[in-house]
C-alpha distance (Angstrom), angle and dihedral (degrees) to the residues before:
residue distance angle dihedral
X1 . . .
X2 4.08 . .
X3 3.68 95.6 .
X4 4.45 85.5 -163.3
X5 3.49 91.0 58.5
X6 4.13 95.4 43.8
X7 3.62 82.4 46.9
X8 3.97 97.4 52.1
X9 3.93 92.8 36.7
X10 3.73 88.6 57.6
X11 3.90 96.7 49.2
X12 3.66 90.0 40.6
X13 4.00 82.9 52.1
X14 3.91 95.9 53.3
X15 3.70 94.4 43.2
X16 3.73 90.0 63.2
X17 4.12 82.5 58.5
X18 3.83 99.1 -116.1
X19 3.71 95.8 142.4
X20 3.76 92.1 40.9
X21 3.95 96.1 81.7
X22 3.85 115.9 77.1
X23 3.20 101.9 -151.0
X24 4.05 84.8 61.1
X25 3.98 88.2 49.7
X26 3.51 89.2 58.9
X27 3.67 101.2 48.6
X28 3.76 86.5 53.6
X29 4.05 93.3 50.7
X30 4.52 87.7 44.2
X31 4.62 84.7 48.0
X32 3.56 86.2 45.8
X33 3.98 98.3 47.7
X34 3.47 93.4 38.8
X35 3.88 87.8 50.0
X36 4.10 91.0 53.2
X37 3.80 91.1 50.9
X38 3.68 98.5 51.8
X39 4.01 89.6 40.1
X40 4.00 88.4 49.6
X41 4.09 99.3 105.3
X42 4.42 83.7 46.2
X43 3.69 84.5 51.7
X44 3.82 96.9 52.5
X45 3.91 84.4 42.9
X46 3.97 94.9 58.1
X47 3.67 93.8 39.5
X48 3.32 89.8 47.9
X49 3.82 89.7 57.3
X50 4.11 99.6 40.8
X51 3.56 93.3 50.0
X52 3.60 115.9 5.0
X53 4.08 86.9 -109.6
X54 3.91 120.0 167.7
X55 3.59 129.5 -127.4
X56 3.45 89.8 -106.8
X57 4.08 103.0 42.3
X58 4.31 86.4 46.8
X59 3.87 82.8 52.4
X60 3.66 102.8 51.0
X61 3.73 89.9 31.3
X62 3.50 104.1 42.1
X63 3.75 131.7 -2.9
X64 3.64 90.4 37.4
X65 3.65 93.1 51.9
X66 3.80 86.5 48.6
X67 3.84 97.3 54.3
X68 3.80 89.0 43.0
X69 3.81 92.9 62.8
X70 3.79 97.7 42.1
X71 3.74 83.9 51.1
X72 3.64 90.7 52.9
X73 3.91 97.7 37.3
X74 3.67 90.1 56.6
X75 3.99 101.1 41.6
X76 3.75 83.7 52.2
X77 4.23 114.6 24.7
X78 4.06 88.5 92.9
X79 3.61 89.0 60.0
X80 3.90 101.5 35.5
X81 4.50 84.1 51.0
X82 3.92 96.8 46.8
X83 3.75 116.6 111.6
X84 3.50 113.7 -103.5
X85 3.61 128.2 -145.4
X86 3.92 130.4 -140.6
X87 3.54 140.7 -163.9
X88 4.17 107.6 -91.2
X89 3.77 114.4 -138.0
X90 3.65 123.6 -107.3
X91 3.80 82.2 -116.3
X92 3.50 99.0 67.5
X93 4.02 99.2 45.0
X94 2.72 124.1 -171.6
X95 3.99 110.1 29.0
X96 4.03 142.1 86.8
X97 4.28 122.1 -124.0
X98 3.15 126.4 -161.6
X99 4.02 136.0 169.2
X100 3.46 119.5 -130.4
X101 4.32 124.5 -172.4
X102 3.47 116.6 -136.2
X103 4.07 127.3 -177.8
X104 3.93 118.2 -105.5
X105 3.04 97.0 -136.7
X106 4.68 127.0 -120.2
X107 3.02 101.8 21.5
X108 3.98 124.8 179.2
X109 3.83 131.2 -138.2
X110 4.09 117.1 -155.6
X111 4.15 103.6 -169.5
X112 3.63 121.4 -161.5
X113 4.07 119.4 -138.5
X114 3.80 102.7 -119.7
X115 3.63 91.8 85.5
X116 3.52 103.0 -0.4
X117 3.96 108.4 160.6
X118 4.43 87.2 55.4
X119 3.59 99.6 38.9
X120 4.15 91.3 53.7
X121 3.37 93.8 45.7
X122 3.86 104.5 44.2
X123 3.87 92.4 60.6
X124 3.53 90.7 44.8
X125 3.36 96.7 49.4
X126 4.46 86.5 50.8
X127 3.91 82.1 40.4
X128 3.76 101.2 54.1
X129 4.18 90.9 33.9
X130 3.82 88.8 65.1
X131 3.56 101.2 41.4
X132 3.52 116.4 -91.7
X133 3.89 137.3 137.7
X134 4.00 107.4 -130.2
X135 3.66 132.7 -147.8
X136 4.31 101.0 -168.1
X137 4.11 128.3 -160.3
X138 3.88 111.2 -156.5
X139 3.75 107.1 -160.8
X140 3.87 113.1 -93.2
X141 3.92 90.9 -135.3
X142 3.99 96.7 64.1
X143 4.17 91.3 56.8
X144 3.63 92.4 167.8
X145 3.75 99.1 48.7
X146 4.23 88.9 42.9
X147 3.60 85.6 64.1
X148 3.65 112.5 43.4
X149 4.50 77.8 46.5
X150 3.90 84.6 56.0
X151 3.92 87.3 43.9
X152 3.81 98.2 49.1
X153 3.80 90.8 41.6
X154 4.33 96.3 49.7
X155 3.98 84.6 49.8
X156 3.90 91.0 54.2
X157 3.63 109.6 31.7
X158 3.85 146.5 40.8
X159 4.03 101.1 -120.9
X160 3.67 81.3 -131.8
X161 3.87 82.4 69.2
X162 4.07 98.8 30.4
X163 3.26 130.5 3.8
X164 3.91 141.3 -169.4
X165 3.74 116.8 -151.1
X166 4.02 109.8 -174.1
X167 3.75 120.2 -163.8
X168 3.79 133.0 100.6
X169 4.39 120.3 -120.4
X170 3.85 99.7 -22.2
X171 3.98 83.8 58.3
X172 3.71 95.9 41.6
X173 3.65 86.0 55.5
X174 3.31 103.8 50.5
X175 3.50 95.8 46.1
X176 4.12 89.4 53.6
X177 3.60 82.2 54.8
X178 4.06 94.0 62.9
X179 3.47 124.2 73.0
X180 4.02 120.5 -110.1
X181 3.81 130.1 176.6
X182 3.41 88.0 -130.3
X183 4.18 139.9 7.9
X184 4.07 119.4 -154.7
X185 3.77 99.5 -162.8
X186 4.35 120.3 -170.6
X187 3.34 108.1 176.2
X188 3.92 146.4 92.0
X189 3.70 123.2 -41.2
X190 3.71 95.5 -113.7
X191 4.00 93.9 51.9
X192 3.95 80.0 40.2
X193 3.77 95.8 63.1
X194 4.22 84.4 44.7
X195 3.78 90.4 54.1
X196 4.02 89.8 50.7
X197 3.21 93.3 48.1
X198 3.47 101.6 50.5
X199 3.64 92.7 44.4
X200 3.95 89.8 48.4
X201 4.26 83.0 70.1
X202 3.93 88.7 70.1
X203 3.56 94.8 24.9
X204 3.47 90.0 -119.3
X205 4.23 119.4 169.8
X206 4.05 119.1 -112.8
X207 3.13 143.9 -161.4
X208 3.72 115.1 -160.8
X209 3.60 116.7 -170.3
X210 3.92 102.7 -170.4
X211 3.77 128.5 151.4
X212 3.98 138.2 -133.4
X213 3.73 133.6 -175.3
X214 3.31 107.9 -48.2
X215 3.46 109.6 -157.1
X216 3.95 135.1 -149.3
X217 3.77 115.5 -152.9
X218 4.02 125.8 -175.3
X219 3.47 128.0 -167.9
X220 3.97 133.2 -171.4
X221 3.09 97.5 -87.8
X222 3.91 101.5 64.0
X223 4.06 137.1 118.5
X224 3.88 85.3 -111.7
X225 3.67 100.7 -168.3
X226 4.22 92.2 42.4
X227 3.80 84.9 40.8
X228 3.99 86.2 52.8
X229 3.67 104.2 48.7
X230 4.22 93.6 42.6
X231 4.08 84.6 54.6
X232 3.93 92.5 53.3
X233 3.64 85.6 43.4
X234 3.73 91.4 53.4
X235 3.79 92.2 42.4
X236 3.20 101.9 42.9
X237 3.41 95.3 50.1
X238 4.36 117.6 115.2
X239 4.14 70.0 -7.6
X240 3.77 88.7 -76.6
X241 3.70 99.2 -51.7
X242 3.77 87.3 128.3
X243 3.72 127.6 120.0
X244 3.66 88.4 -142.4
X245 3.90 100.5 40.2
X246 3.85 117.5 132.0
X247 3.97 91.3 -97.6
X248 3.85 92.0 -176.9
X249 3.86 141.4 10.2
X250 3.75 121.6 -126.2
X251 4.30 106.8 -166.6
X252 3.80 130.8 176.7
X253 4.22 98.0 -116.5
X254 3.96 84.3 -122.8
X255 4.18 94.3 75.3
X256 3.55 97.1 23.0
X257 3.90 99.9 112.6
X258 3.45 98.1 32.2
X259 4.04 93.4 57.0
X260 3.75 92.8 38.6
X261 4.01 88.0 56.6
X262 4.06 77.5 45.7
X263 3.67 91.5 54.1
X264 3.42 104.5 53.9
X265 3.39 94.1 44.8
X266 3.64 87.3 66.6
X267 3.34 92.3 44.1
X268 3.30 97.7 63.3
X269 3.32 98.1 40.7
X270 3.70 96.0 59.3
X271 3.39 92.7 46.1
X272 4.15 115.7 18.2
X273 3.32 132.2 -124.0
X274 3.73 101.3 -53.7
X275 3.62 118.8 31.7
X276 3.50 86.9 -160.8
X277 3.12 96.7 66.1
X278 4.26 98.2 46.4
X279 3.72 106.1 101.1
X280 4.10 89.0 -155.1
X281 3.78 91.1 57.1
X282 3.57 110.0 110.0
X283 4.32 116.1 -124.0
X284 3.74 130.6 -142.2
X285 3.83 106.5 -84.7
X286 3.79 88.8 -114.0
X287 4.03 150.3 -21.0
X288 4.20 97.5 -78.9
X289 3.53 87.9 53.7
X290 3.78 98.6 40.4
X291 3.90 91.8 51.4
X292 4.02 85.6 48.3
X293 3.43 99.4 53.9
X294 3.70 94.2 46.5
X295 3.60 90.2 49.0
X296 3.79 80.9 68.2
X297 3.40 97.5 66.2
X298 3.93 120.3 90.5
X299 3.96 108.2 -156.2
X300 3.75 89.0 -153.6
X301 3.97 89.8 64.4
X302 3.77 102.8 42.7
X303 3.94 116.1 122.1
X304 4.14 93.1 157.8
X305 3.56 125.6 37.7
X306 3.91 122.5 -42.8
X307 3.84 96.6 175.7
X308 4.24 129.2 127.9
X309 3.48 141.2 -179.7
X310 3.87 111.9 -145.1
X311 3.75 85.5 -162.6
X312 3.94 99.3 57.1
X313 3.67 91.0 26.4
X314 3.88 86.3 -131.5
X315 3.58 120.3 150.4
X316 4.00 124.9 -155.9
X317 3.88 110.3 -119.6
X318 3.69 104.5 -105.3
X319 3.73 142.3 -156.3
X320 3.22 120.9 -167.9
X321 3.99 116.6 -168.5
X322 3.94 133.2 -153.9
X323 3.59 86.7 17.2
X324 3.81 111.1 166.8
X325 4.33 130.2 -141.9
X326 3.98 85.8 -108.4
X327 3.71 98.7 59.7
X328 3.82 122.1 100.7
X329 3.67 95.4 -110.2
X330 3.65 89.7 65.5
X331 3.89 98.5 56.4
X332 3.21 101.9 72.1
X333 4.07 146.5 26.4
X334 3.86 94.8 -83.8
X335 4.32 90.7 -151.2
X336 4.24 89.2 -166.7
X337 3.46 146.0 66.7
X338 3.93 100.7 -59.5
X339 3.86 124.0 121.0
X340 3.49 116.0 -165.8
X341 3.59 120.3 -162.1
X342 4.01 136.3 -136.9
X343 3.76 131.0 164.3
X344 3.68 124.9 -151.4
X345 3.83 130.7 -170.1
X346 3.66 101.7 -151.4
X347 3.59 132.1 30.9
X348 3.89 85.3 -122.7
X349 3.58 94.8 60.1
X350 4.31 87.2 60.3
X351 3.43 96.3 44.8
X352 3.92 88.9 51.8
X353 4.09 90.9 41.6
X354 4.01 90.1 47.3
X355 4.07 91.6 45.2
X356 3.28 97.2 45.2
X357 3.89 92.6 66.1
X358 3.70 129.0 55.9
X359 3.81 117.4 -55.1
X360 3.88 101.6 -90.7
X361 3.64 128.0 -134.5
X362 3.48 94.0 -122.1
X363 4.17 145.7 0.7
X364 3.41 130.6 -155.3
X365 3.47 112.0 -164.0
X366 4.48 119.5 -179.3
X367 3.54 119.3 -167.7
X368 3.67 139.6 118.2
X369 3.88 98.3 -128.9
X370 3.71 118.5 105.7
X371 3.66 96.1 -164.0
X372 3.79 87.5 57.9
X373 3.41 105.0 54.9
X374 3.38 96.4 40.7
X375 4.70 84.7 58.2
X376 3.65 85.9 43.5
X377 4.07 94.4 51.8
X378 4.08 81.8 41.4
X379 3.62 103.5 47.5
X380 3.75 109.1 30.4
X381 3.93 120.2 66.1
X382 3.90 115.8 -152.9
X383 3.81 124.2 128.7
X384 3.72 113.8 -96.0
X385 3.92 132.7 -39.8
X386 3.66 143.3 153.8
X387 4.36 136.1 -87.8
X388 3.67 103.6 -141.5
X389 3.52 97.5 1.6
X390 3.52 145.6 60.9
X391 4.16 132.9 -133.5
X392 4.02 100.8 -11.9
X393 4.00 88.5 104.2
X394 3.44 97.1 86.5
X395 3.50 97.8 47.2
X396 3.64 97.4 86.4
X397 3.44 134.7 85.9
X398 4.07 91.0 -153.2
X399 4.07 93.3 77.9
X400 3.50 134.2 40.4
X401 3.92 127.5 -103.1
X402 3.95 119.5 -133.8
X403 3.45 154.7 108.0
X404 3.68 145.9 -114.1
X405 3.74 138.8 -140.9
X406 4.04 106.5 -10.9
X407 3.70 93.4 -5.8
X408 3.97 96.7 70.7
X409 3.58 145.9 -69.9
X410 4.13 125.2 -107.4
X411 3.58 123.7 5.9
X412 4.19 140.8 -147.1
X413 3.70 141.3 -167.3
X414 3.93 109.2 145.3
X415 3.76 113.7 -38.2
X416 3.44 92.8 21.2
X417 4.31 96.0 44.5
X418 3.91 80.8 57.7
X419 3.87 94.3 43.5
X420 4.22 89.4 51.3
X421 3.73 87.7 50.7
X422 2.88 96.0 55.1
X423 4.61 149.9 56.7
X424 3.78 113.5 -132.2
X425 3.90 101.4 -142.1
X426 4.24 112.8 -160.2
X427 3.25 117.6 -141.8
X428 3.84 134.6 -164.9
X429 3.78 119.9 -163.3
X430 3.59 104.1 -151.8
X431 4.03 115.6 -152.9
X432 3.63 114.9 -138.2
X433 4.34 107.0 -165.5
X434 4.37 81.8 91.7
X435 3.52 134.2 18.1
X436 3.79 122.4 -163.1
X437 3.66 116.4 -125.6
X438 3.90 98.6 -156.5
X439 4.20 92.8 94.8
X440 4.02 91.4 45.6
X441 3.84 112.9 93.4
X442 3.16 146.9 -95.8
X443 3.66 91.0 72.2
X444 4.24 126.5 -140.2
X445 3.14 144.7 -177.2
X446 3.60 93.8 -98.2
X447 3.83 92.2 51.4
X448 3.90 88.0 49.2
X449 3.77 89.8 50.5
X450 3.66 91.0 56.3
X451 3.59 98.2 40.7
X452 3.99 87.0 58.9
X453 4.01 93.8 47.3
X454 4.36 92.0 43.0
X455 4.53 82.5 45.3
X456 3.06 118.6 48.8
């Protein structure tokens, strides 16, 4: 494909106003949901073959997910695109302002392989909703789910409206080198930083949807066995390849053994004995990140599972105990099925240990104290999460999805994914039967007197 000349088709499609209409914006969302459903079984089939992911986890996880914000997008994207009008300012008597939202124009989408059928589709479905033409970039390590993407998006679309461009780091670049009106990003930090900087040589807007260590904490107070089975929910999950997966657990020393003994139990009764051996667990996306992952784990610190299968690239969920902030698994996101363990004996002492890292993608705090979520909500910055649970606040289309700090900038999920996608332009509708002469020059005192009664 000639990326330019996708690139210059598209803008030369959106400057004759074909996205503008929407009724045409909602035709495209109805093609492309209509598209997904027939696709469904091929969908299954390539996540199936990426990851090793179940009918039932690509479902909940990703075609579900999919068809629940295009459900949501178009019950709503009349509403979320109407003008909107404001209260005008004594100041500016006598006139009406409004805000309007209008598209910006190509923009391109740069998907990440951990869940990469949902997280193309979502910002599409926020980029086409507000008007834009769309170049997308399916991650090159999820081959089978890049193609049936390109598929589903060739049936529904003229490329000069969206368009897939496969291809690993030569295609990355190239695209970075083209200018867009705007550049959704889900990916690593490092690649993050790239994208940014890239973008920052057309001063193009980004959103950067990155990820962090997320962390878990559990205090006395706690439902231990509910608390349990929602973390090995969370954890287990896409076998913890997800941005927002629980990447370590903070515990007041008090409940510590009695939740770990929780824990596993959970563990293995989600999963059996021998993960390895569980067709519908999910395995690492491919060898480099196998081999990373289980370079992570420190033998010596094991207290749950530990084993792998180079063939299957299946991991055993592991928990590692008394692990400290210098060890290996704490350097980095861990993006699998490794739990590291640390114990604190005041809930100051895991506030401090959680803000004196990176601002995490998500927290997950249990416990049964009011007073203490409410400090932990005040006190510790990260960019969404869960009380009593673990994951399920993303999977909404009611709140936005972002991070903060090092884990990302800006955010979408419904209104929001149409808000990114989108410049609010304000407007003020100036009346012309009077015109006030307290702006005009030469200044008085009069004027002056006004000017301090109309401002202030």
């Amino acid at each position: 494909m000639d990326i330019q000349a996708t690139v210059a088709a598209q803008r030369d499609y959106f400057k004759q106003g074909k996205t503008l209409d929407l009724a045409a914006r909602r035709e495209a969302l109805n093609r492309l949901q209509a598209c997904i459903r027939k696709n469904e079984n091929e969908i299954n089939a390539a996540l199936q073959s990426d990851l090793g992911k179940s009918a039932t986890e690509t479902y909940m996880c990703e075609t579900g997910m999919t068809l629940s914000e295009l459900s949501f997008m178009l019950g709503h994207m009349n509403r979320f695109a109407k003008k909107r009008r404001v209260l005008t300012p004594l100041a500016q008597f006598h006139a009406s302002s409004f805000t309007v939202r209008d598209p910006y124009g190509v923009v391109l989408i740069m998907s990440p392989w951990n869940y990469p059928f949902m997280l193309t589709m979502e910002p599409l479905i926020g980029a086409l909703a507000a008007g834009n033409c769309c170049v997308v970039k399916p991650s090159a390590y999820a081959p089978a789910t890049s193609a049936i993407i390109a598929k589903i998006i060739r049936e529904c679309f003229d490329p000069a409206y969206v368009a897939v461009v496969e291809g690993g780091r030569a295609e990355n670049q190239a695209l970075l080198d083209q200018t867009f009106d705007y550049i959704f990003f889900t990916g690593g930090v490092t690649v993050g930083r790239e994208v940014m900087r890239r973008a920052s040589e057309h001063l193009t807007p980004v959103t950067l949807e990155l990820g962090g260590k997320s962390p878990c904490i559990v205090d006395s107070t706690a439902k231990l066995d509910v608390a349990a089975k929602r973390l090995a929910f969370g954890k287990l999950l896409n076998c913890g390849q997800t941005c927002v997966a629980p990447d370590y657990l903070l515990i007041d020393r008090r409940v510590k053994d009695e939740f770990l003994a929780l824990l596993k139990k959970h563990i293995t009764k989600m999963i059996g004995e021998d993960a390895r051996a569980n067709d519908s667990y999910v395995h690492m996306i491919n060898r480099k990140h196998f081999d990373r992952v289980c370079g992570l784990i420190d033998p010596a610190k094991v207290v749950f599972g530990g084993a792998s299968d180079p063939k299957s690239m299946r991991i055993q969920p592991t928990i590692m105990d008394n692990v400290t902030p210098e060890d290996a698994v704490m350097q980095e996101e861990i993006f699998g099925p490794v739990l590291p363990v640390i114990t604190y004996d005041s809930l100051d002492e895991a506030i401090a240990f959680v803000n004196n890292r990176p601002h995490p993608l998500a927290l997950y705090f249990f416990s049964q104290d009011k007073a203490a979520q409410k400090r932990v909500l005040r006190e510790v910055p990260f960019g969404g999460g869960c009380i009593n649970d673990t994951i399920i606040h993303l999977a909404t289309s009611r709140m936005g999805f972002g991070g903060v700090g090092n884990s990302g900038m800006g955010s979408y999920h419904g209104k929001k994914s149409f808000d990114t996608f989108s410049h609010e332009k304000s407007i003020v509708n100036k009346y012309t039967w009077m015109d006030m002469p307290v702006r005009y020059m030469p200044y008085t005192k009069l004027k002056s007197s006004l000017l301090r009664i109309f401002l202030r």
